[in-house]
Structure formats: C-alpha cells, structure tokens
C-alpha positions, 0 to 999 in steps of 0.5 A: 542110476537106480532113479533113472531106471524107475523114472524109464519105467514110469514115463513108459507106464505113462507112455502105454497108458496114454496109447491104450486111451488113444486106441479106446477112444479111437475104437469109440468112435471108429467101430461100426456097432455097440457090440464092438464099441463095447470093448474099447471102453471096457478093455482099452481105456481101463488098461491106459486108465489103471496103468497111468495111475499106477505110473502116478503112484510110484512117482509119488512113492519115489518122491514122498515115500508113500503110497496115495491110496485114493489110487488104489481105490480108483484103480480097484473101482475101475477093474472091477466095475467096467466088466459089469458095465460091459455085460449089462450094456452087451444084455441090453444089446442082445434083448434089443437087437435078438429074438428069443426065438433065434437062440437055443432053449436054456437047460430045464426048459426055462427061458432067458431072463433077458426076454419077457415071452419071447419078445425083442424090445421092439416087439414088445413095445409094438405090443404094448396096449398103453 
C-alpha cells in the first residue's frame, strides 16, 4: 500500500513536470516579444525540469535506497542559474529596445549601467565611426 502511494505521487511529479515543459515550450513559441518568451524558459520549463528529476530521484530511492546526487546537482544548477540568465537576456532587451532618456535618472545623479551616454543599441551602432 505505502509503494502504491509513493508510485501516485511520482507518476504525478512526472505528470506536472511533463505539463510545465509543454506549457514553456508552448509560450517559446506562441508569445509575441522576448520580454514574454523570457518567462516560459525561466519559469515554466525549470519548474517541469526540476520536478521530473526530483520524480526520478525517489523512484530511485524507492528502488535502490539511495539517493542520485548528480540530481541534486542539476536541479540546484538549473534554479540557480535560469534567474541569471533571465536578467541578462531582460538587460540585453532594455538596452536594445529603450532610450536612456525614456527612463528615470538613477539616485545620485549617475546613469545606468546598461546604456553608454545615453544611447540604445541601435543608436550607438549608428554612431560608430569604424
């Protein structure tokens, strides 16, 4: 009885991972702009990765008695670096697609790191003498 319970659990585990994946890949490729696409990677496809592999790990626990710490490893790996990649792909969005001028002066009378002198992308590689 107690196997047919922890069997439920994982095939759901499996289930909702599998469903997250679908969803992220589905908004990879159905969401209009990057600012968009950039969440279906970073939040439903980590979620469906991290639980299947958390499913796969009890089953082997279940099985063998141990634990696989390789995925550990991956799923630790994956959360921690998908919001990185997120803020770099969503910085690389803003420079390109936003003037420094559009947006509020930082506190201390700086500018963003994002912009060089107050220039998109496109500006600057109009400017550029070479």
């Amino acid at each position: 009885m107690m196997y047919t319970l922890l069997e439920l659990v994982i095939a759901g585990l499996i289930v909702m991972g599998g469903l997250f994946g679908l969803v992220g890949s589905w908004g990879m490729l159905r969401l209009r702009d990057s600012m968009q696409r950039l969440h279906a990677p970073t939040k439903a496809t980590t979620i469906g990765v991290g639980t299947a592999l958390i499913a796969s790990n009890a089953e082997l626990f279940i099985l063998e008695g141990r634990f696989a710490w390789e995925e550990f490893t991956i799923t630790a790996f994956l959360f921690l670096t998908a919001p990185l990649s997120a803020m770099m792909l969503a910085k690389v969005h803003l420079w390109q697609n936003t003037s420094s001028l559009s947006v509020p002066k930082p506190m201390g009378g700086d500018s963003w790191g994002v912009w060089a002198k107050g220039q998109t992308a496109g500006e600057a590689a109009a400017n550029d003498p070479s």
